[in-house]
GUROMAR-165329 format. One record per atom (N, C-alpha, C): residue number from 1; residue in one letter; atom name; x, y, z. Coordinates in nm, 2 decimals. Each point is the difference from the previous one (the first is absolute). Example, Ala and Ser with C-alpha at 12.3 -4.5 7.8 and 13.67 -1.06 7.14 Angstrom:
# residues 2
[1 "A" "N" [1.32 -0.57 0.78]]
[1 "A" "CA" [-0.09 0.12 0.00]]
[1 "A" "C" [0.09 0.12 0.00]]
[2 "S" "N" [-0.04 0.11 -0.07]]
[2 "S" "CA" [0.09 0.11 0.00]]
[2 "S" "C" [-0.08 0.11 0.08]]
END
This chain:
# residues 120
[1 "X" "N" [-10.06 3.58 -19.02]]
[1 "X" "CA" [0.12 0.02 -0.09]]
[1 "X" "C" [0.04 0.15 0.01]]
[2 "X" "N" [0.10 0.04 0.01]]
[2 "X" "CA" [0.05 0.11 0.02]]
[2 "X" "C" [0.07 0.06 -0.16]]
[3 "X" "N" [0.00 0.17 -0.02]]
[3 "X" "CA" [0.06 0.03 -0.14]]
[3 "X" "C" [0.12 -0.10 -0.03]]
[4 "X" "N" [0.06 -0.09 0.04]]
[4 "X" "CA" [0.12 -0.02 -0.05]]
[4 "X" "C" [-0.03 -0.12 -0.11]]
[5 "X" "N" [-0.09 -0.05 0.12]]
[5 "X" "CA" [-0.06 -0.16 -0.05]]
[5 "X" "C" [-0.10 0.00 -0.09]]
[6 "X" "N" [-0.03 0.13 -0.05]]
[6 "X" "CA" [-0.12 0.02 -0.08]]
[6 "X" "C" [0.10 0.02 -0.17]]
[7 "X" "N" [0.07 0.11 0.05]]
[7 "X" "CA" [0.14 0.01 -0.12]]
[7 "X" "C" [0.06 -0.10 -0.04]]
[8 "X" "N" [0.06 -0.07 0.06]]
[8 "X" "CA" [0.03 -0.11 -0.02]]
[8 "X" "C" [-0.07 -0.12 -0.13]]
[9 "X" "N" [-0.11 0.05 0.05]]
[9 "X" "CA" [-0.11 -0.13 -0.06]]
[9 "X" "C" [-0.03 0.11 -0.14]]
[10 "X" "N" [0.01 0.06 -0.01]]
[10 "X" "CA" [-0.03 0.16 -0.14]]
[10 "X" "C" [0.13 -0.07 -0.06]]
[11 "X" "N" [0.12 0.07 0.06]]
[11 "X" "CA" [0.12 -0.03 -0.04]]
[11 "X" "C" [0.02 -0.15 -0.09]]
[12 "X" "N" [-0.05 -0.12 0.09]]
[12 "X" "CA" [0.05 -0.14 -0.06]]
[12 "X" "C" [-0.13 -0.03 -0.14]]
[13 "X" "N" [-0.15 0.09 -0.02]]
[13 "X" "CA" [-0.04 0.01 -0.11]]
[13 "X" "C" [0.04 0.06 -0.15]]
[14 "X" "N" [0.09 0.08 -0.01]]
[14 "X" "CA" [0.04 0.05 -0.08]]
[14 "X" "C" [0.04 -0.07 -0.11]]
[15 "X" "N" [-0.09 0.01 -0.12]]
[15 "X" "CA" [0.02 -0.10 -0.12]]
[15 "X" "C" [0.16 0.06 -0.03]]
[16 "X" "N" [0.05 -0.18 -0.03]]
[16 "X" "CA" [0.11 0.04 -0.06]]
[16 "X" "C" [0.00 0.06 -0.14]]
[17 "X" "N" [0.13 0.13 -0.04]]
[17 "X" "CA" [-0.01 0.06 -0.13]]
[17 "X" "C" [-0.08 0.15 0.02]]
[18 "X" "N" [-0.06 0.03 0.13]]
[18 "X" "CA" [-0.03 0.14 0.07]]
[18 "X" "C" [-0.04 0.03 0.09]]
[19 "X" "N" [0.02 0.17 0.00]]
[19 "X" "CA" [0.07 0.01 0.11]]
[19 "X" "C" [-0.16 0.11 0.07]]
[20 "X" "N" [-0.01 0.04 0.16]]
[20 "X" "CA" [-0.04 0.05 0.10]]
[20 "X" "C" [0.04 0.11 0.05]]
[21 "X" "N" [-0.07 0.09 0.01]]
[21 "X" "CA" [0.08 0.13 0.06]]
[21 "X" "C" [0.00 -0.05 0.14]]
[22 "X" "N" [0.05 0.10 0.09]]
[22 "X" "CA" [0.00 0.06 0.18]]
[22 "X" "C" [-0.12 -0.02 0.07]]
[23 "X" "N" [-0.08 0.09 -0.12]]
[23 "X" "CA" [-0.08 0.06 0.07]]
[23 "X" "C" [-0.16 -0.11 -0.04]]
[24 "X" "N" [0.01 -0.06 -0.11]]
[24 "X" "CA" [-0.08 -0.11 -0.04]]
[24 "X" "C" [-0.01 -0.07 0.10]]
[25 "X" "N" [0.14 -0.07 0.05]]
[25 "X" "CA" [-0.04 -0.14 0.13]]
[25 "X" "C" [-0.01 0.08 0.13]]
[26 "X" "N" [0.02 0.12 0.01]]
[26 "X" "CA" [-0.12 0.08 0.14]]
[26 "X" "C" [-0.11 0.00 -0.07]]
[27 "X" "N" [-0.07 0.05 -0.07]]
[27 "X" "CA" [-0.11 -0.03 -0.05]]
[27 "X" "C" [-0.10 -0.10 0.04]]
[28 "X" "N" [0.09 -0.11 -0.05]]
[28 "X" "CA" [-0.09 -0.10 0.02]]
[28 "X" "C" [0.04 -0.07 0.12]]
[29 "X" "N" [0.05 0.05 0.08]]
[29 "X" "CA" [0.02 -0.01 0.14]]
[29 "X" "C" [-0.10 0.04 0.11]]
[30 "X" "N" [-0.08 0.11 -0.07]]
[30 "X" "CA" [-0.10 0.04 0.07]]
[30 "X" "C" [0.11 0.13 0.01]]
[31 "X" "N" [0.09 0.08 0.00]]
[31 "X" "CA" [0.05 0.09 0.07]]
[31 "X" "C" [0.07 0.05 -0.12]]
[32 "X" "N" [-0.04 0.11 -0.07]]
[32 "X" "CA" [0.04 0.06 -0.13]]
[32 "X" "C" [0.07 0.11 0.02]]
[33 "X" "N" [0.02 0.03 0.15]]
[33 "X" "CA" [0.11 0.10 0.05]]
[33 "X" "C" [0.15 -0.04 0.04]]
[34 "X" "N" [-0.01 -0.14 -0.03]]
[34 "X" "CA" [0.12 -0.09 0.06]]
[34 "X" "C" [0.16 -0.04 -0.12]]
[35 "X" "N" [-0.06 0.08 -0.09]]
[35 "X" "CA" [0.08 -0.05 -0.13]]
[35 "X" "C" [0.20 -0.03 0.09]]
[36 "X" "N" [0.04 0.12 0.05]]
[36 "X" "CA" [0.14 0.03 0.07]]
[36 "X" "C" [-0.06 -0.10 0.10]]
[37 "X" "N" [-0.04 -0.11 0.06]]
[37 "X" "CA" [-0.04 -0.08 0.07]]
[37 "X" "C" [0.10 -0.15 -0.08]]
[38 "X" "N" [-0.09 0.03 -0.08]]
[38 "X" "CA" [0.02 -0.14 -0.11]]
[38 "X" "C" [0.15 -0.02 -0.02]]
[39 "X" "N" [0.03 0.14 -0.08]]
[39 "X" "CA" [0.20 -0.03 -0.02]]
[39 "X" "C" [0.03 0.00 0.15]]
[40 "X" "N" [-0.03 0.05 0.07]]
[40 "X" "CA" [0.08 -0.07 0.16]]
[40 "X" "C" [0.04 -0.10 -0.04]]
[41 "X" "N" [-0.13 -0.06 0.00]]
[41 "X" "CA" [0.00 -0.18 0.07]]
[41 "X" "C" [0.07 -0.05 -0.09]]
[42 "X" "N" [-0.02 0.01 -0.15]]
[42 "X" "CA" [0.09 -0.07 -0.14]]
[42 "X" "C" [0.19 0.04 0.06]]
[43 "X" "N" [0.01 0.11 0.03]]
[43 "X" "CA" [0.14 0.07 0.01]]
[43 "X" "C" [0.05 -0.09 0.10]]
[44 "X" "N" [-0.06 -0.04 0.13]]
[44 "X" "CA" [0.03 -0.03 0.11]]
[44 "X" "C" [-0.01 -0.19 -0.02]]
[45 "X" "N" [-0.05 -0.04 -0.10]]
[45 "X" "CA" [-0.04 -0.13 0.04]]
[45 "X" "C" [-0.11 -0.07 0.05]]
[46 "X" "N" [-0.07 0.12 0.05]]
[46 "X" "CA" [-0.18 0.00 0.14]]
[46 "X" "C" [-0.04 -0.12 -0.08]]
[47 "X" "N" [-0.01 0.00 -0.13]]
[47 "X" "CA" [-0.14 -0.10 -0.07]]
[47 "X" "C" [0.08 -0.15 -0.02]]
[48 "X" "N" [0.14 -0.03 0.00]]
[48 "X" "CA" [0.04 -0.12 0.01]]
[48 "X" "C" [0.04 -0.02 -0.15]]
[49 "X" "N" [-0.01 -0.12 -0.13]]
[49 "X" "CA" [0.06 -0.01 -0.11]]
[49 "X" "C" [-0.13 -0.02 -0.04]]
[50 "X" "N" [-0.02 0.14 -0.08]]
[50 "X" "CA" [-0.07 0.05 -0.09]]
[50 "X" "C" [0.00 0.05 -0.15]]
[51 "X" "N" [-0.01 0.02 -0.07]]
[51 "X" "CA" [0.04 0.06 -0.12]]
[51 "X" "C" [0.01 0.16 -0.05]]
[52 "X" "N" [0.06 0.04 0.15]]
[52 "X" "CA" [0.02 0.12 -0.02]]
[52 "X" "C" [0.09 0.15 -0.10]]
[53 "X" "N" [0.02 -0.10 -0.07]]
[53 "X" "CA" [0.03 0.05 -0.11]]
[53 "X" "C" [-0.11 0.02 -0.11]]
[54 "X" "N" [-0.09 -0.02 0.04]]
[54 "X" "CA" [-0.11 0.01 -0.11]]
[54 "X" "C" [-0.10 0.16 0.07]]
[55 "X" "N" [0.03 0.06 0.08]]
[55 "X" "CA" [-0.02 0.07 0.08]]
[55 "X" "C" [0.09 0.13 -0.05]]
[56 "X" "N" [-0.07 0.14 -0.06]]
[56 "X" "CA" [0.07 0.12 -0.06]]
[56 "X" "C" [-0.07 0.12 0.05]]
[57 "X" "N" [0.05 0.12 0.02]]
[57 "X" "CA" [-0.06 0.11 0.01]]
[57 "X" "C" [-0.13 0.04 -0.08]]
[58 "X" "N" [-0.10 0.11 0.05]]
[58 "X" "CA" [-0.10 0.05 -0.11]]
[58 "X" "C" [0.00 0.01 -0.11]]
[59 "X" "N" [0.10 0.06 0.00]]
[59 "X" "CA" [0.07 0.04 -0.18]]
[59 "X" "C" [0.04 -0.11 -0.07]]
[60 "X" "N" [0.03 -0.14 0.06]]
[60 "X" "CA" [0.06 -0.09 -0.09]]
[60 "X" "C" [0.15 0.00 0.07]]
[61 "X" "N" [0.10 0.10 0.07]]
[61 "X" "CA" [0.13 -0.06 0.02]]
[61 "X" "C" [0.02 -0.11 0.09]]
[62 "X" "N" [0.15 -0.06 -0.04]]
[62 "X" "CA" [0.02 -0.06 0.07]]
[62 "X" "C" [0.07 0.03 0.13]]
[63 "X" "N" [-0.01 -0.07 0.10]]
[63 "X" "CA" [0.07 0.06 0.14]]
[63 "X" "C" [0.18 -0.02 -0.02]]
[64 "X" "N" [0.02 -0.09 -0.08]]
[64 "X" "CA" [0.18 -0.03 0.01]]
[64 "X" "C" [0.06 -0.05 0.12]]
[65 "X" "N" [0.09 0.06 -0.02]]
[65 "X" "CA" [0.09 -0.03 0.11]]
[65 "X" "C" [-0.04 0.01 0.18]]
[66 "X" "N" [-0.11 0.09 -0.02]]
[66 "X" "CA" [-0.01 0.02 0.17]]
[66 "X" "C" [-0.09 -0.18 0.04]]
[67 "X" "N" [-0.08 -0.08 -0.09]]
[67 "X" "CA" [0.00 -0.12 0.06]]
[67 "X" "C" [0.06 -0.15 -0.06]]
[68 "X" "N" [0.08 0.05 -0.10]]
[68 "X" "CA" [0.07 -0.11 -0.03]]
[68 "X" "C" [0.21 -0.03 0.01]]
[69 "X" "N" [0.00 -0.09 -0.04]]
[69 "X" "CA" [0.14 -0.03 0.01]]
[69 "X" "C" [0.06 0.11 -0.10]]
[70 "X" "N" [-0.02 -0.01 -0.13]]
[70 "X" "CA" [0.06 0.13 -0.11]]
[70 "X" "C" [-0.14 0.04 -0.04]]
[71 "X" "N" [0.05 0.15 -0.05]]
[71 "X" "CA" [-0.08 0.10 -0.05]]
[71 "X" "C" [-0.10 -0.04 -0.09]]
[72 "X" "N" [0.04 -0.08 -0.13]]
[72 "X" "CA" [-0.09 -0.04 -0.08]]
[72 "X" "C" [0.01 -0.19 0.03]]
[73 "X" "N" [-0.08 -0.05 0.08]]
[73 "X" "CA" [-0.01 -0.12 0.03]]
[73 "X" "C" [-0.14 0.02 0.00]]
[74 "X" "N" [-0.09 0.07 0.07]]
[74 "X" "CA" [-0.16 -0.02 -0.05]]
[74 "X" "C" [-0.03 0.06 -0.15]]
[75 "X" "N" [0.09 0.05 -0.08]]
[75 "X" "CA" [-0.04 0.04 -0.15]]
[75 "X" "C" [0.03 -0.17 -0.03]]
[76 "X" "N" [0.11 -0.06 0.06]]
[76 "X" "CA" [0.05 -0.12 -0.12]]
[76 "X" "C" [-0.13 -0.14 0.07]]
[77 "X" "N" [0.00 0.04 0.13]]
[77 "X" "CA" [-0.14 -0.12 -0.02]]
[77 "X" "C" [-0.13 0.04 -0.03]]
[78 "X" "N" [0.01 0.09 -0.05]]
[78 "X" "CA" [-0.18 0.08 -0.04]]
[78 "X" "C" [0.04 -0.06 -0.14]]
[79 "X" "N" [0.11 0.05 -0.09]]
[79 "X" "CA" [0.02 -0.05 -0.16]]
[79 "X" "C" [0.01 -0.13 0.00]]
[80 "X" "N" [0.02 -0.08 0.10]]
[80 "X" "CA" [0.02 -0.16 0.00]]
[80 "X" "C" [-0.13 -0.01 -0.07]]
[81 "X" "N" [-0.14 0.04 0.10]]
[81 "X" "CA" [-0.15 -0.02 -0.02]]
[81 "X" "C" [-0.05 0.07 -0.12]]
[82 "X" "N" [0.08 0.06 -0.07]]
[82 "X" "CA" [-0.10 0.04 -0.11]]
[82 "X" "C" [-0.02 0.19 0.01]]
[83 "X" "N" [0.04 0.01 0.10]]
[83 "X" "CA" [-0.06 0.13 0.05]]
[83 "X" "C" [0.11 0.12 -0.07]]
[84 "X" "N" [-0.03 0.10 -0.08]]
[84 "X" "CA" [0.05 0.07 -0.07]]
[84 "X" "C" [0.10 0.15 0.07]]
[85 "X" "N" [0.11 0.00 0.07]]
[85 "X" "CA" [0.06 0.14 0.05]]
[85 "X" "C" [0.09 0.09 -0.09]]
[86 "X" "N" [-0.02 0.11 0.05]]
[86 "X" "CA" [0.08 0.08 -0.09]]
[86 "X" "C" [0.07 0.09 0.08]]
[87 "X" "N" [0.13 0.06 -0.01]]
[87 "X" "CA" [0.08 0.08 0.08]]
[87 "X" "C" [-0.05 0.18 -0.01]]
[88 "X" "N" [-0.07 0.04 0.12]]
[88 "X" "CA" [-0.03 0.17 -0.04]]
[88 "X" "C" [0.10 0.05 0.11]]
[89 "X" "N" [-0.06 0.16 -0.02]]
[89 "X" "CA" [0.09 0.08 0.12]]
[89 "X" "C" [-0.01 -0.05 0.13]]
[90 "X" "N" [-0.12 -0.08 0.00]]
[90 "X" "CA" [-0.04 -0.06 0.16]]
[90 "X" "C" [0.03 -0.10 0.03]]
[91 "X" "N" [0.08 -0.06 -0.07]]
[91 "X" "CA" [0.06 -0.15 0.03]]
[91 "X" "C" [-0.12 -0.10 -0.12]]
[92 "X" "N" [0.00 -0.13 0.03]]
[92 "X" "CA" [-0.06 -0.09 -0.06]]
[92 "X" "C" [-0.14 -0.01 0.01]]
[93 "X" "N" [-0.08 0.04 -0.09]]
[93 "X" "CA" [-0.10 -0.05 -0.04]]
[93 "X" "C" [-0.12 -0.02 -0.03]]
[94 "X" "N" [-0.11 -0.08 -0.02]]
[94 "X" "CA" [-0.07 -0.10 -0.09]]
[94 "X" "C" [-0.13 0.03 0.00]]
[95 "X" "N" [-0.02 -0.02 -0.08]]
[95 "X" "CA" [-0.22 0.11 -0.11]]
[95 "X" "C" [-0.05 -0.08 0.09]]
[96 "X" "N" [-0.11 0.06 0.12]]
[96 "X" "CA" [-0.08 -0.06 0.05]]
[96 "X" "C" [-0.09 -0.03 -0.07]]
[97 "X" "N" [-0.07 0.08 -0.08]]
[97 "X" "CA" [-0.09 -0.04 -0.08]]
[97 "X" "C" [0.00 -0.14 -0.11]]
[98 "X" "N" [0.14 -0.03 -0.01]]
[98 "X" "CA" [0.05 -0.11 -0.08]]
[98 "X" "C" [0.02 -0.09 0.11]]
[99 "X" "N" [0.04 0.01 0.10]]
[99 "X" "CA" [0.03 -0.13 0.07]]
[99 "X" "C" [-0.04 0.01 0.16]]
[100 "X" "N" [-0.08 0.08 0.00]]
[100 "X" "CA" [-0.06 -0.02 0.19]]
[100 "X" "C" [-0.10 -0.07 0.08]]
[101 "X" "N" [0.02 -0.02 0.05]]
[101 "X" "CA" [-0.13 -0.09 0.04]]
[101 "X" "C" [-0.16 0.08 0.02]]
[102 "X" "N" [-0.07 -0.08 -0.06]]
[102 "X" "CA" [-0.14 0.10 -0.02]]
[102 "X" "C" [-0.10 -0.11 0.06]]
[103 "X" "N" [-0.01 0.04 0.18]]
[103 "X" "CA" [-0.09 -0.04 0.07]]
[103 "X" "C" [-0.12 0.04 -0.03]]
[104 "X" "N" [-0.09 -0.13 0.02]]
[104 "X" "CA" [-0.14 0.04 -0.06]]
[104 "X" "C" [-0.08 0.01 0.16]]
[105 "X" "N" [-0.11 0.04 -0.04]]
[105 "X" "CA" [-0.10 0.03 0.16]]
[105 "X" "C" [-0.01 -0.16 0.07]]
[106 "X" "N" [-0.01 -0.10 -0.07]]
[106 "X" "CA" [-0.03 -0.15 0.02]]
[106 "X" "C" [0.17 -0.03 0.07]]
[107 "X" "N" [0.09 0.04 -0.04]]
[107 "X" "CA" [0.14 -0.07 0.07]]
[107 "X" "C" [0.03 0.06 0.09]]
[108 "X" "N" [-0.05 0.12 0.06]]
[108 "X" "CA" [-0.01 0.09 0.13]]
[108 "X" "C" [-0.12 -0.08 0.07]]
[109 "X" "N" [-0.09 0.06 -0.02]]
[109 "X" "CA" [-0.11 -0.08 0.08]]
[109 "X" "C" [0.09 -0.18 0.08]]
[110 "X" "N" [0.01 -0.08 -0.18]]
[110 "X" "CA" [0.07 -0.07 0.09]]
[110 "X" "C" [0.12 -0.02 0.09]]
[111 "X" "N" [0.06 0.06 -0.01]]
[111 "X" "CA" [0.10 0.07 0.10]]
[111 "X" "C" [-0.02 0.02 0.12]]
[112 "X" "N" [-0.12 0.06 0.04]]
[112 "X" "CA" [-0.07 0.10 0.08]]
[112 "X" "C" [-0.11 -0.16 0.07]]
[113 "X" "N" [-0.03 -0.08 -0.06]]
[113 "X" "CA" [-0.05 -0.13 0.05]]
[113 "X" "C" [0.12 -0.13 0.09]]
[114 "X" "N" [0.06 0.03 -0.10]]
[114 "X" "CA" [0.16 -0.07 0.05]]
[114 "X" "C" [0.06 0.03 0.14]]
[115 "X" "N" [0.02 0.13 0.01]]
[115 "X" "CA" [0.01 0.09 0.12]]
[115 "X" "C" [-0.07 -0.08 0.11]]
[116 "X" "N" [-0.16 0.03 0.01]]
[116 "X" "CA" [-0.09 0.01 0.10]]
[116 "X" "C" [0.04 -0.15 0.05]]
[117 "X" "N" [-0.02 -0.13 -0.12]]
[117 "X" "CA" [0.03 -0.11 0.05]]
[117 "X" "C" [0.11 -0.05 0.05]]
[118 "X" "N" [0.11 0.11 -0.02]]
[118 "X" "CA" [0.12 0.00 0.12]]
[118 "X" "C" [0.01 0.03 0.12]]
[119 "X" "N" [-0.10 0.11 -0.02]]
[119 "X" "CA" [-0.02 0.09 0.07]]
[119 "X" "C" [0.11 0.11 0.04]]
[120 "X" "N" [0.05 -0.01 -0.10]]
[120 "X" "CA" [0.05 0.12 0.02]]
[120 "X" "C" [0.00 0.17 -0.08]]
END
């Protein structure tokens, strides 16, 4: 399985109601230098229909307009879930500490088992 197909599968885990940084699903990609990898693929489509709106910068912003139809369309499906945004100097958004996904060593590992038996 190659990075795309590994994201992908990170990507389609993402509890609904929070959210994943960049640099999280390289992480657990095996490749934690890949973060600008990841929004490629989300920007471009690479990973196919995923819930890439649950996917935000380090800090919590949201990307906006560079991968959706309007600017605030991944604020209004993150608040569909529960997920709490707020408007700053930097555009939109949301307390990772309140709403991010908090992989444990067991959901990597398994991740990391899932992989091999793809083999990818």
């Amino acid at each position: 399985m190659d990075f795309y197909e590994r994201a992908k599968m990170i990507c389609e885990n993402i509890p609904r109601g929070r959210v994943a940084t960049y640099g999280q699903i390289a992480l657990l990609c095996g490749k934690p230098r890949n973060a600008r990898q990841v929004g490629y693929a989300l920007n471009k489509g690479r990973l196919g229909d995923v819930p890439a709106y649950r996917v935000v910068s380090g800090s919590g912003v949201l990307s906006g307009a560079a991968a959706f139809e309007t600017y605030d369309m991944q604020k209004i499906l993150l608040e569909a879930e529960g997920v709490e945004v707020k408007r700053t100097k930097k555009g939109w958004k949301t307390d990772l500490k309140r709403f991010g996904w908090r992989t444990t060593l067991e959901e990597a590992e398994s991740f990391q088992e899932m992989f091999q038996k793809k083999n990818i």
